[in-house]
C-alpha positions as CSV (number, residue, x, y, z in Angstrom):
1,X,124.6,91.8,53.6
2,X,125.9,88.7,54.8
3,X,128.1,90.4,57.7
4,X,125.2,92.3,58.4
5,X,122.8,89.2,58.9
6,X,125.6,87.4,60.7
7,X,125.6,90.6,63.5
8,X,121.8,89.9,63.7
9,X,121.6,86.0,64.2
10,X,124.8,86.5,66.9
11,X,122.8,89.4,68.6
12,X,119.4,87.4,68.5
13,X,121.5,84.1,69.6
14,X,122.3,86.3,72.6
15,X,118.6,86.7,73.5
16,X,117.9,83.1,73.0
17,X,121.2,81.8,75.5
18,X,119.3,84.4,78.3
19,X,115.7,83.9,78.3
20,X,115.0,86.3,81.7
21,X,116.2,89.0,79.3
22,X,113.3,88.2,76.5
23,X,110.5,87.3,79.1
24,X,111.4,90.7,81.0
25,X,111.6,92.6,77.5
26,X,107.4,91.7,77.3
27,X,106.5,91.2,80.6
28,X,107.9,95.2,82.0
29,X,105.9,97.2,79.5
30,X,102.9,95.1,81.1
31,X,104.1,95.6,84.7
32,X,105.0,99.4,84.4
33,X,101.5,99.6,83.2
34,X,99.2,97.8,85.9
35,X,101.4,99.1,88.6
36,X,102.1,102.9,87.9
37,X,97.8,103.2,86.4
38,X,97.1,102.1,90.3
39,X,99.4,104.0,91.9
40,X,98.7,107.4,90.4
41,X,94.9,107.4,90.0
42,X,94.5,110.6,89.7
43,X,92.0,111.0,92.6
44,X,92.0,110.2,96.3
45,X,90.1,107.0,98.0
46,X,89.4,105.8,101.1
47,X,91.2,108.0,102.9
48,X,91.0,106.4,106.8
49,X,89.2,109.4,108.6
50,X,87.6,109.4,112.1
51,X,84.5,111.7,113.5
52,X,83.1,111.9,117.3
53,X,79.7,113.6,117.0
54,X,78.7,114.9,120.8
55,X,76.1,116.6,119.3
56,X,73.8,114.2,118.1
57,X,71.4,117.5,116.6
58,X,69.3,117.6,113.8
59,X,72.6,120.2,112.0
60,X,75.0,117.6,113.1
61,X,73.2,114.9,111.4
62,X,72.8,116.9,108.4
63,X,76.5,117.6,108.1
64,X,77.2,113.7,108.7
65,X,74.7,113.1,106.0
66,X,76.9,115.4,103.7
67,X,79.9,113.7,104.7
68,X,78.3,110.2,104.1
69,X,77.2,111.6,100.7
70,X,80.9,112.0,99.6
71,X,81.8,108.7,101.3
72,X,79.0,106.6,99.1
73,X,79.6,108.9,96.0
74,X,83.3,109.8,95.1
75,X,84.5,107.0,98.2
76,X,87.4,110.1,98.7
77,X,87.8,108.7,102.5
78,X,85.8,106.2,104.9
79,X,84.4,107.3,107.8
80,X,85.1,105.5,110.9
81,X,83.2,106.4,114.5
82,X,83.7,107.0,118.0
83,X,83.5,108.1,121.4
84,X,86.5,109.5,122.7
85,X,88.0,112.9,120.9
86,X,92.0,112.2,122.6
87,X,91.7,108.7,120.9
88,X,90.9,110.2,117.8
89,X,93.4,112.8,118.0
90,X,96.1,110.4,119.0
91,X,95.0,107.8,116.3
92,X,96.0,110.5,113.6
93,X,99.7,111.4,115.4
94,X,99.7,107.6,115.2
95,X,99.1,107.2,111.5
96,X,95.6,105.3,112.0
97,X,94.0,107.9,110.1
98,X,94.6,110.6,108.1
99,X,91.8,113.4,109.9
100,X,89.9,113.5,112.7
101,X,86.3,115.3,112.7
102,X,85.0,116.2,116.1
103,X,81.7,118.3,116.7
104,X,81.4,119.7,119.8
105,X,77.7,119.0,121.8
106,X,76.8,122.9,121.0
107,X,76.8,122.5,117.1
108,X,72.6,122.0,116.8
109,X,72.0,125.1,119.3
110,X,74.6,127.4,118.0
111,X,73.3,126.8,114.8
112,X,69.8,127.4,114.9
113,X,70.8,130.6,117.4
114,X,73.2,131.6,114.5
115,X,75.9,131.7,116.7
116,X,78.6,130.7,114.4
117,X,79.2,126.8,115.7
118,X,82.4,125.2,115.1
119,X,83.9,121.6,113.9
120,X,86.9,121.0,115.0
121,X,89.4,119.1,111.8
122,X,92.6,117.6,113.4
123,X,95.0,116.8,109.8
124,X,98.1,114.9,109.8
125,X,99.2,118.0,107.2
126,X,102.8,115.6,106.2
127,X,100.7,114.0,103.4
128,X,99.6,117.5,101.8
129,X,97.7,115.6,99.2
130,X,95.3,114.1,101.6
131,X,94.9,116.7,103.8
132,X,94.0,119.4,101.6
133,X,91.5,117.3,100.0
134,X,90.1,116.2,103.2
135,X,89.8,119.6,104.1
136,X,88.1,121.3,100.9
137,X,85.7,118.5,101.1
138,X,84.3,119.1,105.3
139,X,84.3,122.9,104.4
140,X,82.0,122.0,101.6
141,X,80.0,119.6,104.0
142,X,79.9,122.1,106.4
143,X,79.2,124.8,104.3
144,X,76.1,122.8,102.7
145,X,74.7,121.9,106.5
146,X,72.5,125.3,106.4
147,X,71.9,126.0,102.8
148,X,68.0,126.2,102.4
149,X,68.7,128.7,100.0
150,X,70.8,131.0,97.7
151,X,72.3,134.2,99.8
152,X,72.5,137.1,98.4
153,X,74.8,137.9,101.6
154,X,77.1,135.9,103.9
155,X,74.7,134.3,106.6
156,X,76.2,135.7,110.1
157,X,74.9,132.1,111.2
158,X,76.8,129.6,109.2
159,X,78.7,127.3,110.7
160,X,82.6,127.4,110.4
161,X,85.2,125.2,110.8
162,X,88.4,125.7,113.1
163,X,90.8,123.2,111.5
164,X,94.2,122.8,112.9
165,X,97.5,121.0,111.9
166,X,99.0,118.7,113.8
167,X,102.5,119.2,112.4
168,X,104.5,122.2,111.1
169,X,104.2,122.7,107.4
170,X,105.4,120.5,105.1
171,X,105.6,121.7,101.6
172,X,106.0,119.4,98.2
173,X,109.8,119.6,97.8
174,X,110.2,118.7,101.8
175,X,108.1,115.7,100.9
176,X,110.1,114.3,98.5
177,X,113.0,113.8,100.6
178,X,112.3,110.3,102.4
179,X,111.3,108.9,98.8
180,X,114.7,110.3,97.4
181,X,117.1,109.1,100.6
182,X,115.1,105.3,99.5
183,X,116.3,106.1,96.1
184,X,119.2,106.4,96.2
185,X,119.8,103.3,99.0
186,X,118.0,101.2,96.0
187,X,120.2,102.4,93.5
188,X,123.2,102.0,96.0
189,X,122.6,98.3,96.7
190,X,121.6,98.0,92.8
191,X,125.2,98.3,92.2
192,X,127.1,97.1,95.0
193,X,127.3,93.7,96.9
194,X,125.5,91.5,94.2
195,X,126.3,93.7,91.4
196,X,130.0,92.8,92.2
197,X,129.1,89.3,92.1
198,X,127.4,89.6,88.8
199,X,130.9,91.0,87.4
200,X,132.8,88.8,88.8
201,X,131.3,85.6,87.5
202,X,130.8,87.0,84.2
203,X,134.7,87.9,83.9
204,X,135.3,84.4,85.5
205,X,136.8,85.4,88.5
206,X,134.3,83.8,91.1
207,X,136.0,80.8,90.3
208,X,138.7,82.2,92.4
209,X,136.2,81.7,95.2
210,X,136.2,78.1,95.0
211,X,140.1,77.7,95.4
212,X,139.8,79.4,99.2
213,X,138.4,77.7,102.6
214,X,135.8,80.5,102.6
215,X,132.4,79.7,102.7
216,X,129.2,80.6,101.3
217,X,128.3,83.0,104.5
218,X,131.7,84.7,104.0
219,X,131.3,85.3,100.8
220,X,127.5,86.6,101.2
221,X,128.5,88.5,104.3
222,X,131.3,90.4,103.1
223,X,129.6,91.5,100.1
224,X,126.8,92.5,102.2
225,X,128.8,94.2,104.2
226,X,131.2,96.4,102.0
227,X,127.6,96.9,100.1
228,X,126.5,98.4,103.0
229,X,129.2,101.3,104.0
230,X,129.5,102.7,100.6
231,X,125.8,102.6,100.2
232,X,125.2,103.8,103.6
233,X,127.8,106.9,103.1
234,X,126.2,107.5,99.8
235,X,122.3,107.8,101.6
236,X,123.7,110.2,103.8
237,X,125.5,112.5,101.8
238,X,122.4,112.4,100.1
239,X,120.1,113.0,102.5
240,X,122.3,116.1,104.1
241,X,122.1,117.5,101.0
242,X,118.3,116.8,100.6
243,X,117.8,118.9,104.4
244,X,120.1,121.9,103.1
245,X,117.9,121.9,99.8
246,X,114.4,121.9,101.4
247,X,115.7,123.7,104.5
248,X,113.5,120.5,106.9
249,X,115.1,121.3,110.4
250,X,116.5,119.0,112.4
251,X,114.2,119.9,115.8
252,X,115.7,117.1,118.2
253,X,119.5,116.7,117.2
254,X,121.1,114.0,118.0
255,X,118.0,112.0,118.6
256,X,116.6,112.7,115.4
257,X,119.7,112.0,113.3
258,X,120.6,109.0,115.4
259,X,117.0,107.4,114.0
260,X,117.7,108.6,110.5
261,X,121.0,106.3,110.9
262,X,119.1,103.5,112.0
263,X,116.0,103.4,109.5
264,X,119.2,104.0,106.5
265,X,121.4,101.7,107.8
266,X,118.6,98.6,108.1
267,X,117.1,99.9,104.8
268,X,120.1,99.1,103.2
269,X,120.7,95.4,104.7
270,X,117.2,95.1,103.6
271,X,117.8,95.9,100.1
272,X,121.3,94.3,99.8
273,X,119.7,91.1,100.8
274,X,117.0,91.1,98.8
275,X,119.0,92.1,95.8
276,X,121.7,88.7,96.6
277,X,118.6,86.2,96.8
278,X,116.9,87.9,93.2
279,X,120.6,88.5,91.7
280,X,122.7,86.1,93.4
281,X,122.2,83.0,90.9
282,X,122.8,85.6,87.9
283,X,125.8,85.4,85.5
284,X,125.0,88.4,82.6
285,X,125.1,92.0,84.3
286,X,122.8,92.7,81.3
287,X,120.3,91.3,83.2
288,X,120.7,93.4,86.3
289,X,119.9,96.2,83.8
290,X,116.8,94.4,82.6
291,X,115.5,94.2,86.3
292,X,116.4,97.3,87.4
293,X,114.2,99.4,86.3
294,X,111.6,96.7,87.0
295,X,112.5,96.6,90.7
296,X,112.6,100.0,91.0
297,X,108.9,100.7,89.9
298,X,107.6,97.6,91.6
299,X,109.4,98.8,95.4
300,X,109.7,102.8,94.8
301,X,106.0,103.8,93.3
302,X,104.3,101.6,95.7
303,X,105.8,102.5,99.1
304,X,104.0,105.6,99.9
305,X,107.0,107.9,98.7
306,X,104.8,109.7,96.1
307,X,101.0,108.9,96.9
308,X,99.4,107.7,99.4
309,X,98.7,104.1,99.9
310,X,95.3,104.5,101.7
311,X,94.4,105.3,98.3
312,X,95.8,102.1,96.5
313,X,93.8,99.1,95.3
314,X,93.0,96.2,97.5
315,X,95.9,94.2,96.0
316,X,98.2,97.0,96.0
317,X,97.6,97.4,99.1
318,X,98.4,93.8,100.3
319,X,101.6,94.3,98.1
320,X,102.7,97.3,100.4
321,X,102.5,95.4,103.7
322,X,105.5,92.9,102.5
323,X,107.1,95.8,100.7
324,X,110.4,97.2,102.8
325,X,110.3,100.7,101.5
326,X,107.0,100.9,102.5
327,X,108.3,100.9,106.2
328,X,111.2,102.4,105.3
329,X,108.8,105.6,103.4
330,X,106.9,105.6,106.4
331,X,109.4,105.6,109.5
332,X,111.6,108.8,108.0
333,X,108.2,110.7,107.5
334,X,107.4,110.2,111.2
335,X,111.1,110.6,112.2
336,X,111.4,113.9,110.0
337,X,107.6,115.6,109.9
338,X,106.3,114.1,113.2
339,X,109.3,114.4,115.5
340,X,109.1,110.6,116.4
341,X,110.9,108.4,118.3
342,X,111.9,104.9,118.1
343,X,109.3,104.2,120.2
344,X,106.7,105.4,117.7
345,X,108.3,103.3,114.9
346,X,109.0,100.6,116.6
347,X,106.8,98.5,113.9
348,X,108.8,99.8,110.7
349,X,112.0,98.8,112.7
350,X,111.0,95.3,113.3
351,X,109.5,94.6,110.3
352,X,112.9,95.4,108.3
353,X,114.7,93.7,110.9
354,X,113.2,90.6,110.4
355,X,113.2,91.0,106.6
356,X,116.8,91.5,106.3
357,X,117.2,88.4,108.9
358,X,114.7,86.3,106.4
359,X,116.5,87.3,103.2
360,X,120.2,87.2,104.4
361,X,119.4,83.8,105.3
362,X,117.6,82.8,102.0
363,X,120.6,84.6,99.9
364,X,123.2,81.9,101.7
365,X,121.1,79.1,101.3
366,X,120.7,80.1,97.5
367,X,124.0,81.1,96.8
368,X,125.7,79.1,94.8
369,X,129.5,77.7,95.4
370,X,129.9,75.7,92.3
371,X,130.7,76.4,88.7
């Protein structure tokens, strides 16, 4: 018994000497709660959707009503007017919002004539999710606009909806690929560049470092840097593999692939860097273990990859605009379901430009060249 008790006070001495270890032990459970209970909900919520009504009728009103019924009630999307059907169109390529409702200046007449009237339903149909529930919910609305009462037969007058998708098809397994190319960069910087650090100055040899003119930006930088090409090489391997599986073609060549390369290869600086300024004073790899999985939920569940963060609490919400795989979520969709160009991401490019810039100059001025 006493060996036994002597393995337990030298394996709870260990917790003691790293106390990031315990407070992570409590604090994850916690975390993995709050943030995985907000970002699968269970049901959609304001969903960003546009309507131009050049109808003005007493039937379009009705069917607005409906749709304001749904926006009060279950708050599945807010509605958001105007004037100009291309602008609202373009705002959905564009990612502004996620439909577009536009009733033609017919609807009233056609419907009281029972001249079947349509509504036009423009989806951005890459977020399957959204869309679908977007467009059970305007059948519904539509469907309700002339029920006064209980047919015992299709009425030859009812108004239908002509919904179109802006995009080819995009089934579930296709939209897990941007969220699994971001995986796998995580876990790629996870154990490179820092990760090598880690090692190092827990086997001592970092103090190897301090016999050599090299400085902290050389040290920092060439981590970085070999970090980056076997990461990078790994994200693309993946991602090739991901396109074979799914079968997503690759409609502009060169083009397209060239802006894959980009969004991986500054997705992976971005990471790398953030992982030396949160890893880069650490000497226990257990650690890194301990904040893995904690990074992971925090950065992954939260960028869009699996849910959609028009649906996210307020404070989740603020979370994703300084999250980098937000950006990095949203710029492969576009480049792979939307047929963008750099021009169209130019946003999520600068943003993780300037991120990696901001913490590739925090990790050097953290970094530590002592003992």
């Amino acid at each position: 018994m006493t060996r036994l008790f002597a393995v337990i006070e030298r394996d709870l001495k260990k917790f003691k000497r790293n106390p990031v270890v315990l407070a992570m032990s409590i604090l994850m459970p916690i975390i993995y709660l709050v943030i995985l209970g907000n970002s699968f909900q269970g049901k959609l919520q304001a969903l960003p959707v546009v309507f131009v009504d050049q109808d003005a009728g007493p039937s379009a009103k009705r069917f607005m009503e409906n749709l304001r019924a749904v926006e009060a009630g279950p708050k599945t999307f807010s509605l958001l007017g105007s004037k100009d059907p291309k602008e609202a169109v373009e705002g959905v390529k564009k990612g502004i919002y996620k439909a577009a409702i536009i009733i033609p200046s017919d609807f009233s007449k056609r419907t009281f004539a029972k001249g079947r009237p349509e509504i036009g339903l423009f989806l951005d149909n890459t977020d399957g999710i959204s869309s679908e529930n977007i467009r059970n919910i305007v059948k519904s609305a539509v469907k309700a606009t002339n029920t006064e009462y209980v047919a015992i037969r299709e009425n030859p007058g009812e108004a239908i909806i002509r919904d179109i998708d802006l995009y080819s098809k995009v089934d579930y397994y296709q939209s897990l690929v941007p969220g699994v190319v971001i995986m796998a960069i995580f876990l790629g910087t996870l154990t490179t560049g820092a990760f090598n650090l880690v090692m190092d100055r827990f086997l001592g040899m970092d103090e190897s470092y301090l016999l050599t003119p090299l400085s902290k930006s050389h040290i920092v930088g060439g981590l970085i840097i070999s970090g980056l090409s076997i990461t990078t090489l790994i994200a693309v391997f993946i991602f090739t593999v991901s396109m074979l599986i799914t079968g997503i073609p690759l409609s502009r060549g060169l083009h397209q692939c060239a802006s894959i390369f980009i969004i991986i290869t500054l997705t992976t600086l971005c990471l790398l860097s953030l992982m030396f300024v949160i890893l880069g004073r650490v000497g226990h790899p257990r650690i890194v273990g301990v904040l893995s999985g904690f990074l992971n939920v925090i950065l992954f569940f939260p960028s869009g990859a699996v849910y959609p963060i028009a649906s996210f609490p307020g404070w989740l919400k603020a979370f994703a605009k300084v999250n980098p795989e937000a950006y990095a979520v949203d710029a492969l969709k576009a480049v792979l379901f939307k047929n963008a160009g750099l021009s169209v991401i130019a946003g999520d490019i600068l943003f993780l430009f300037c991120f990696t810039a901001l913490m590739m100059t925090l990790s050097i001025l953290t970094f530590k060249r002592t003992l």
